[in-house]
N, C-alpha and C positions, 0 to 999 in steps of 0.2 A: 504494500500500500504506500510505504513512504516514499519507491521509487516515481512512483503515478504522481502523486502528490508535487514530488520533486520536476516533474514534467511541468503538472499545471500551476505551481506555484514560478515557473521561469516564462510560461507565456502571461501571465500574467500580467509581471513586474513588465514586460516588454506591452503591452496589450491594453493595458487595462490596470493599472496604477493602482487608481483609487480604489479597485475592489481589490487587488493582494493586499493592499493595509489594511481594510476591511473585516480579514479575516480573524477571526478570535484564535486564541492557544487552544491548547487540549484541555478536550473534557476534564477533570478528574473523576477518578473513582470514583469518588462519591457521587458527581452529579451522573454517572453511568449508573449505577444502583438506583439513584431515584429514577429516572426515568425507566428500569427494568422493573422495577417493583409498581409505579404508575399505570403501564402497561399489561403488567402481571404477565411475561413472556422473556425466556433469554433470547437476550437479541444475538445474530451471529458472530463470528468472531472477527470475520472483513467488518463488520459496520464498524463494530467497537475500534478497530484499528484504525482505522479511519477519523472518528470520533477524536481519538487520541491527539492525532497529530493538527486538527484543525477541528473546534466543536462550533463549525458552521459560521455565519457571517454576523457582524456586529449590527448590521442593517442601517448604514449610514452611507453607502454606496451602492452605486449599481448592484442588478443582480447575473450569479454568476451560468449557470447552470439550464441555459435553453431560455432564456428570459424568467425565470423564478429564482426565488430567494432559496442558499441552503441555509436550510434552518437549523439553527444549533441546537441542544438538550433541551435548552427553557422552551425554543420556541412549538420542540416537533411535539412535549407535553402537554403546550396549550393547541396547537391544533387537533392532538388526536383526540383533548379532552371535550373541543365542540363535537368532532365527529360522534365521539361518544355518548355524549347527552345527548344528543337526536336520538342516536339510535336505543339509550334507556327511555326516551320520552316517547317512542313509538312511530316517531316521525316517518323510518321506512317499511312498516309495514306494510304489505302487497307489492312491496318495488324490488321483489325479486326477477332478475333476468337469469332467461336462459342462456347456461355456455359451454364452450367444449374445447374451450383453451387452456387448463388448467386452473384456471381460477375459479372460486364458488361463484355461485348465485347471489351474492348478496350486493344489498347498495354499498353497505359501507361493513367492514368487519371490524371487529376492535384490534384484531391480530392483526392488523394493518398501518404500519408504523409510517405516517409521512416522514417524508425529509426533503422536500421541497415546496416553495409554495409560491403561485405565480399571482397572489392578491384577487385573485376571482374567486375562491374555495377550489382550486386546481393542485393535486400534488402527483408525485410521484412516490410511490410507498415500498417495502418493504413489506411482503405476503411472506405472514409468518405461520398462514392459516391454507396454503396452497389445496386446490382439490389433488384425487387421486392422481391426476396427470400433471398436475405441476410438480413444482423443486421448492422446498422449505428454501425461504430468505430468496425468491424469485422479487424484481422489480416489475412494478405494475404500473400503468395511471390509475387515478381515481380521478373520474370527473363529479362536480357536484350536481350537474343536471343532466347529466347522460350515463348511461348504464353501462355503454363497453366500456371494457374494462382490460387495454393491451398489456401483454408481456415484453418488456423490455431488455429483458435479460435474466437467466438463469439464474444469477447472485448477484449480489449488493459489487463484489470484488470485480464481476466482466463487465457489470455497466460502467464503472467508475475506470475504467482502464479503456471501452472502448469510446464512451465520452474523449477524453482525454486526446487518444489517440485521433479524434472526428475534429475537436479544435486544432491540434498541431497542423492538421490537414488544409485548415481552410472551410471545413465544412459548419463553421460556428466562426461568430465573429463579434467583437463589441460593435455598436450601433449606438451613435448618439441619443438619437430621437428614442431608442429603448430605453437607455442608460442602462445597459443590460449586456451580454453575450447572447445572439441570437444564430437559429439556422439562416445562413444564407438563402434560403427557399421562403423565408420569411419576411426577404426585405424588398 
């Protein structure tokens, strides 16, 4: 992880300034525990490593990650914690979709860790709760008014590497008018 890191912490500093200082330190332990015990789930060991070495953005600069914010400990506990209350408040009731990509049926799962967040109720999460045909610790979207529900990648460790690899490329880029990193297909 720290070598991936070490990639997109130099396009960065080249790229996009003001979000590499943006970035907060590592997790600690402790705030890893809180958010494992929040969640009631161990998170995998890519995330955490991850975690460690940057616990997400200070959110005082653009955002990095496809035009969404990475959201650090504090932030991914108060989003899953809205997610959450809807779904103890009953909110999605009957708004099970059918699928056959590895992911459940459901709107929203708890087992379902965001870690990014694009300010429209948009994240990409960590499926901790995969159907039969998925991979425990698969990346997924979650949209907040739409039901598919895509597979990004197998583990937290190939999206974050093939990310990485997609900026070095060109195929992601800061954009003013975003103040963001966006797809190229998006400007």
């Amino acid at each position: 992880m720290k070598k991936e890191w070490n990639k997109f912490e130099r396009w960065l500093a080249l790229n996009f300034n003001t979000a590499f200082k943006d970035l907060n330190n590592p997790a600690s332990q402790k705030q890893l525990d809180t958010l494992s015990s929040v969640v009631s789930v161990d998170l995998p060991e890519d995330f955490i490593c991850f975690l460690k070495i940057h616990n997400g953005q200070k959110g005082n600069a653009g955002w990095i990650i496809d035009g969404a914010e990475l959201l650090s400990v504090e932030r991914i506990i108060d989003e899953w914690t809205v997610w959450n209350d809807l779904l103890v408040s009953g909110d999605f009731s009957g708004c099970d979709e059918e699928r056959s990509n590895g992911v459940k049926n459901d709107w929203w799962n708890p087992k379902w860790i965001p870690f990014t967040y694009d300010g429209a109720g948009n994240h990409l999460c960590l499926d901790l709760d995969p159907a039969a045909t998925g991979h425990y610790g698969q990346v997924i979207t979650m949209w907040h008014d739409d039901a598919e529900r895509d597979i990004k990648a197998r583990s937290f460790n190939e999206w974050f590497t093939q990310y990485v690899k997609d900026v070095e490329q060109g195929q992601y880029v800061y954009h003013d008018d975003y103040e963001a990193i966006v797809n190229v297909n998006d400007i």
